[in-house]
Structure formats: structure tokens, C-alpha cells
N, C-alpha and C positions, 0 to 999 in steps of 0.2 A: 634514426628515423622510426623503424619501428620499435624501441623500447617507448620515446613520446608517444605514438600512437595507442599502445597497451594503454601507456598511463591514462591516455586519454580515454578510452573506452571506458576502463573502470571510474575514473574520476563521472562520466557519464553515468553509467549502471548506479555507482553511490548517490549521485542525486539525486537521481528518481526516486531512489529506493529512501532517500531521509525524508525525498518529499510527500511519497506515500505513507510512511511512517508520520510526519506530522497529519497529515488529513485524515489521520486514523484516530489522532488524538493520544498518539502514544510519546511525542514530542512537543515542545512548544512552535510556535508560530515564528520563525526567526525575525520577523518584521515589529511582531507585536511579544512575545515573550510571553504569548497567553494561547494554549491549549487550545485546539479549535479542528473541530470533527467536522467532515466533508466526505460522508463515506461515497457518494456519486464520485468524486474527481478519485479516491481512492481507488474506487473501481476501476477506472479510465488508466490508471499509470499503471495498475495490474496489467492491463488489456493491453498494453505499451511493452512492459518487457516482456510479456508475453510473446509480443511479436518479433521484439528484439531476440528473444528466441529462438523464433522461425526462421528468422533473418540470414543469421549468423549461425546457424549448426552447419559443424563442420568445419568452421572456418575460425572457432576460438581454441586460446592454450588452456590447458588444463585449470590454469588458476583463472582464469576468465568464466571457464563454461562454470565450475564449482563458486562462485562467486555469485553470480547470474541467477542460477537454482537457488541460492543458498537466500537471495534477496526475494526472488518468488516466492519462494515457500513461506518465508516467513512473513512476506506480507498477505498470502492467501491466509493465513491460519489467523493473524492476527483482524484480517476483515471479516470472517468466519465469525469470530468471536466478537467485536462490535456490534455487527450484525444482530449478532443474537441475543444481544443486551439490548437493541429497539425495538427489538419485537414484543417480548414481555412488556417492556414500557408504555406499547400501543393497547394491551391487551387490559393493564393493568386502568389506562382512561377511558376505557371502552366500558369497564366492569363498574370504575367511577360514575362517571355519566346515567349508565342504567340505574345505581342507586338513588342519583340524586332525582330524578323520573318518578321516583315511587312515592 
């Protein structure tokens, strides 16, 4: 019973963690097989195992808590960097628009 329940946990954590990964635009869309950036819902699954975090400290095995982190981090860094390719983008038709003004 609790070796399913492990599996289970992690089979959990990994979902989130593709699903976040697809709405980052770093995976294809499993339904459509086309790339598709949703950095809001990306934020929101962070903010999920975030909590799943809080939740469970203390109370995972070593290859769960390192698992966990390991899906965190990498989706903070990879939102981080999305992120930061909109911004310039914003910057870039803001600069456009004042040109075509003149």
C-alpha cells in the first residue's frame, strides 16, 4: 500500500510538473501537438507545488522531497525566462507604435 501510494504521489508531482512545462511553452500541448504558452496557468501550477511543498514537509522520502524541488526549480527558472522574453516583446511595440506616431 505504500509503495502505490509513493507511485502515486510522484506520478502526481510529474503531472503537474509536464503540465507546467507545457504552458511554458517548453512541450507541445498533448491534446493538440502544438506548443501553446499560458504563462498565468504556469504561474498558478508553480503556486500548486509550491504548496504541495508546504503541505508535505516532513512527511516525504528522500526521492520524493528531491523530486518535488527538483520539478520547482525547474519550472521557476524556466518561467523566469519566458517571462523575460515578454517583456522585451512589450517594449519592442511600444518603441514600434511611437515610431509610426511620428
Amino acid at each position: 500500500m505504500e509503495k502505490e501510494s509513493d507511485a502515486r504521489f510522484l506520478a502526481f508531482i510529474n503531472q503537474l510538473y509536464l503540465g507546467g512545462m507545457a504552458h511554458l511553452g517548453k512541450l507541445p500541448n498533448p491534446a493538440t501537438g502544438k506548443i501553446e504558452k499560458n504563462l498565468e496557468i504556469a504561474h498558478e501550477t508553480i503556486e500548486t507545488l509550491r504548496m504541495v511543498e508546504r503541505k508535505t514537509r516532513g512527511n516525504l522520502s528522500r526521492e520524493e522531497e528531491s523530486m518535488l524541488k527538483s520539478f520547482l526549480t525547474n519550472l521557476q527558472l524556466n518561467y523566469v525566462e519566458e517571462f523575460n522574453k515578454k517583456v522585451p516583446e512589450k517594449e519592442e511595440t511600444k518603441k514600434e507604435k511611437g515610431k509610426e506616431k511620428k
